[in-house]
N, C-alpha and C positions, 0 to 999 in steps of 0.2 A: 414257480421257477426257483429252485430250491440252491441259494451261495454259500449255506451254512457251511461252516467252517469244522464243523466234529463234536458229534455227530451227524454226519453230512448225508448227502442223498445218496441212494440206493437205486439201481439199474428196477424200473417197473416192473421188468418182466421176473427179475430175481423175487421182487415182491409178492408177485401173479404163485410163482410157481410156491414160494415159501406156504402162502395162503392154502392153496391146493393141500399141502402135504402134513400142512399144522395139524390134523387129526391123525392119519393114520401114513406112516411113514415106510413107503415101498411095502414089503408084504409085513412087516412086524404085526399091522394090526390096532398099533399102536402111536402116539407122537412121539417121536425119537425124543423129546424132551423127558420124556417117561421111561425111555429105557435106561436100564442099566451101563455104566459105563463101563463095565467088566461083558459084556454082550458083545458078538462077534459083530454084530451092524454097527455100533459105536467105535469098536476097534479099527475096522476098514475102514469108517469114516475118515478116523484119524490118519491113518497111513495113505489113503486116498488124498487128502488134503494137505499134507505134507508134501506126496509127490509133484502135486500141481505148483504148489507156490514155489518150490525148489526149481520147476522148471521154466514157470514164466519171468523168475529174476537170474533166470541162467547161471543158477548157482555152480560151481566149480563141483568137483565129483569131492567125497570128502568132506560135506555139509550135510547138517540135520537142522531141521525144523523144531523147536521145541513152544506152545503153545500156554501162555500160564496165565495169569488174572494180574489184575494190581494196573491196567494201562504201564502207558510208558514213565508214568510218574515212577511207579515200583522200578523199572527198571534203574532210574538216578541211583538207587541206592544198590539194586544185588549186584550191576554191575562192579562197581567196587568191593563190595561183600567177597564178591566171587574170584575175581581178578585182581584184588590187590594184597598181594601178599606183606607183612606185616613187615615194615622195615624199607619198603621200596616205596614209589611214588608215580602218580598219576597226571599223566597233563591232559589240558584241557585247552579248547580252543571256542572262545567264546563270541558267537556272535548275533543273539538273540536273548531273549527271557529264557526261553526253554534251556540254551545251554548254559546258563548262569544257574539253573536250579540244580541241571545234572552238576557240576562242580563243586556248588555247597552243599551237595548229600555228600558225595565224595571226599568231602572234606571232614565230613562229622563220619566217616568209618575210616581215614589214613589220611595220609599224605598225599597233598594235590596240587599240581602248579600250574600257574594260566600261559599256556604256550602263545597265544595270541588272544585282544579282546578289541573289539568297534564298539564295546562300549563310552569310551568316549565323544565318540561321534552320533551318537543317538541312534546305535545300531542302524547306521544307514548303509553300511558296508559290507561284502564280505573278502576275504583276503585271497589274493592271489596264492599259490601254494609256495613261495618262496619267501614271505612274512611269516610263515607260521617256524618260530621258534623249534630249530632239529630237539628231540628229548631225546638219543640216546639214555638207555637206562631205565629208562619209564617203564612201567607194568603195561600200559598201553596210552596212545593218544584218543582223546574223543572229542566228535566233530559231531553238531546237529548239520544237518545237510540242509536240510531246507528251514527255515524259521518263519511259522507258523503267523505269528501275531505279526510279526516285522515286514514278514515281505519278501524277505531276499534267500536265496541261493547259493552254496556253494558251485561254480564250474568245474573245478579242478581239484583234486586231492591233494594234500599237502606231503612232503616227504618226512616222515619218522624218526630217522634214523635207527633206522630195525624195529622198532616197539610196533607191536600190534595196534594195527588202525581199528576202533571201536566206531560205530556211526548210530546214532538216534536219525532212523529213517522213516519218522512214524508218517509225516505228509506229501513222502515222494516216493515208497516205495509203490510200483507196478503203474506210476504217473511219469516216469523216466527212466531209462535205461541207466543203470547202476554197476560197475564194475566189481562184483561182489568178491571177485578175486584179489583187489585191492586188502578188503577187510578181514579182517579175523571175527569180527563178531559185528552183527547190524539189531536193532529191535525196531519192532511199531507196532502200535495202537493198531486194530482193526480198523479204527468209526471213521478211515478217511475213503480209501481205494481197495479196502481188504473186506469189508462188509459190516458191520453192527458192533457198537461198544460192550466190550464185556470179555472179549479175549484178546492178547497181546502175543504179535509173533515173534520170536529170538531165530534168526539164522545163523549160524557159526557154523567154523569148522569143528567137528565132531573130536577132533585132539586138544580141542580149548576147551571144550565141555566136559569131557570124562573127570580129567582130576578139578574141575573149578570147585572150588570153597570147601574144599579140607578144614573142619572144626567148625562150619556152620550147623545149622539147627536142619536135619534131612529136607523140610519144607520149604527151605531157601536155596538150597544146593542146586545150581544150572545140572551137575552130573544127576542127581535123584531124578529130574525131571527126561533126562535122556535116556537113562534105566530103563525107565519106566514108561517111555513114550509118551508122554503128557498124561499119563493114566493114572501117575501117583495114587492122586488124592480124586476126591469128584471136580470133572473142570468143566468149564463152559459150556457143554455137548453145543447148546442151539447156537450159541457164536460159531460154533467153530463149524456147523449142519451151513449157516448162512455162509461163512466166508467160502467154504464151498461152491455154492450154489453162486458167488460173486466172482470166483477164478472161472469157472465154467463160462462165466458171462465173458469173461476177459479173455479167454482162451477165441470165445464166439466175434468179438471183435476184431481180430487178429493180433492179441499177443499185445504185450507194452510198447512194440515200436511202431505200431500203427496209434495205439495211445497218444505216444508220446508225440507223436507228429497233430495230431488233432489237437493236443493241450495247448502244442505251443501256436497255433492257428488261433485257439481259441482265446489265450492270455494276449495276442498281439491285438485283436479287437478290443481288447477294454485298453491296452498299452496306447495304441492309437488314439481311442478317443481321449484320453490323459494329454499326449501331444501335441495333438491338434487344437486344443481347447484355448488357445491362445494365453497360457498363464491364468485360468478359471479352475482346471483343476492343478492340483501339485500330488505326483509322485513321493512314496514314501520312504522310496531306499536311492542309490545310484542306478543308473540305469546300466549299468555291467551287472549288477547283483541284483535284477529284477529274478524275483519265483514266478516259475511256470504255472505253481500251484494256488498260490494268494498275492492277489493284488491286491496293491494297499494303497490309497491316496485320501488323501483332505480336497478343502475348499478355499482356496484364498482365503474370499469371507466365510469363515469361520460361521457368521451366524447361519449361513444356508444351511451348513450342513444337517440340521434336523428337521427342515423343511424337505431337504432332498430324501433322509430314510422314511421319512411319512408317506410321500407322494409314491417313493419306490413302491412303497408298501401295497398302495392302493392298487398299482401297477401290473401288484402280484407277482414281485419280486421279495423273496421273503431271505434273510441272514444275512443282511447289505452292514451291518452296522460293525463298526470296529472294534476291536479287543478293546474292554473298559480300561486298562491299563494307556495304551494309545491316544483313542479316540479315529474319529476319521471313518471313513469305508474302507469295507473287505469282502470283496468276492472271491470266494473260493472255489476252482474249479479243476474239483475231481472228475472222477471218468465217468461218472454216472451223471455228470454236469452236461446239457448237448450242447451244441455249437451253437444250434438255436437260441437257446437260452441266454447263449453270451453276445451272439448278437442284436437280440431286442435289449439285453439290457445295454449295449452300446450306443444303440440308437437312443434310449432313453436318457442315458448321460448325453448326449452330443443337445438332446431337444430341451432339455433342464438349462444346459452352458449358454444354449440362442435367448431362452427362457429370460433368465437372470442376469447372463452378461454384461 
């Protein structure tokens, strides 16, 4: 029972069929890892894969998919590369680790301002949309939507003041319904609900892309990579062959809002057993700003807590253990996570809390 947090679990049957196809790939003959990326099977691949993701985040008409390497960490930085023009400035709204790293890349290529931060709170927050400091003027605002290590969630989008809203969606894109109309530009990491680490997706609107990063180096340019439909250079083929073969699975589920309705089913089981525990476990954020996607909590006693990831272990619950930055538990559950899984492991917290109590 797989809560690893990224790179996370994988839908079996996506697995089953990936195995099947590892040698020779539809009529090529060949592994698609082997093929050419200038080859008509690579090409459709990509444009096949493209159409799907643009359609299970209900992307607005007027978006492209672009496909690059680097995870979301590279994006901290081309985002501003690409989007901040020289002389203007960048806001930022900080409510995790992750959006603290996207700000200080952003800060070593321009000018960057913190429109809101819970960092003083021990990122236990996240902000109502009427906290977040207006930036008129801004080159764009950027929001992590979900925080990953921390726990918590954005609800609501915050209002701009006209500056294009940027989102680091890497652990909730196609795990919740997203208003992508909202944004001008969103990225994530494959290795959460998109399929296997090694390729990262950028959605935007295709008018943000065209001219982005005038005077960069062509292999950083957002517009090289739309040109050229992610074919530039040689990219990911088998990331992007798997994240395929993982919208298909999602498409087979019925779409992110049947997801989304099972996540949060599934996040209220571990959320329960937290509640119920009479003060045995403690929650990691407020409970307005609980993730759907990672549950985060401690131990009172503090010493259980590595009796509890051992025992988990044994249990054959495996990626219980907290970001080392933290500490604590974290279950993370993507789509490939089942209901099952999240309710043995609830049971298992509730028998550990009668256990020890």
């Amino acid at each position: 029972m797989n809560f690893n947090p990224g790179p996370a679990a994988l839908p079996l049957e996506v697995l089953e069929e990936a195995r099947d196809s590892l040698v020779s790939h539809g009529k090529l003959g060949m592994s698609i890892m082997e093929a050419s990326h200038r080859s008509p099977a690579v090409e459709e691949l990509f444009r096949e894969t493209e159409r799907r993701l643009l359609s299970l985040a209900e992307a607005p008409a007027g978006y492209r998919v672009l496909f690059m390497g680097g995870g979301a960490s590279a994006q901290f930085a081309l985002v501003p590369m690409n989007l901040l023009p020289r002389g203007g400035f960048a806001a930022y709204a900080l409510t995790g680790s992750f959006a603290e790293k996207a700000y200080e890349e952003a800060a070593r290529v321009g000018r960057a301002e913190i429109a809101f931060s819970s960092k003083e709170s021990g990122w236990r927050r996240a902000p109502v949309p009427e906290e977040v400091r207006s930036t008129p003027g801004a080159a764009y605002l950027h929001v992590t939507v979900n925080n990953t290590i921390e726990g918590s969630q954005w609800n609501g989008l915050p209002v701009t003041g006209g500056a294009p809203l940027v989102g680091d969606v890497t652990s909730c894109l196609l795990g919740r319904r997203l208003d992508l109309s909202k944004f001008s530009l969103v990225y994530a990491g494959a290795q959460k609900n998109l399929g296997p680490a090694g390729v990262t997706a950028v959605i935007a609107k295709e008018s943000i892309l065209a001219d982005a990063g005038e005077g960069l180096p062509l292999i950083f340019r957002y517009a090289t990579y739309l040109k050229n439909d992610s074919l530039y250079n040689t990219p990911p083929v088998h990331s992007v062959y798997m994240m395929n073969l993982v919208l298909r699975w999602t498409e087979r589920q019925g779409g992110v809002a049947a997801l989304e309705t099972a996540n949060a089913a599934k996040a209220k089981r571990l959320y329960d057993a937290i509640d119920r525990s009479g003060g045995f476990y403690e929650g990691a954020v407020e409970e307005a700003a609980r993730s759907m996607m990672n549950v985060i909590w401690r131990i009172a006693d503090r010493k259980l807590e590595n009796r509890f990831l051992a025992m988990a272990e044994e249990n054959g619950f495996e990626g219980l253990a907290g970001h080392r930055s933290v500490g604590g538990m974290r279950a993370s559950l993507y789509n490939a996570v089942s209901p099952e899984s999240c309710g043995a492991l609830a049971e298992f917290m509730n028998e550990f809390a009668r256990l020890h109590g």
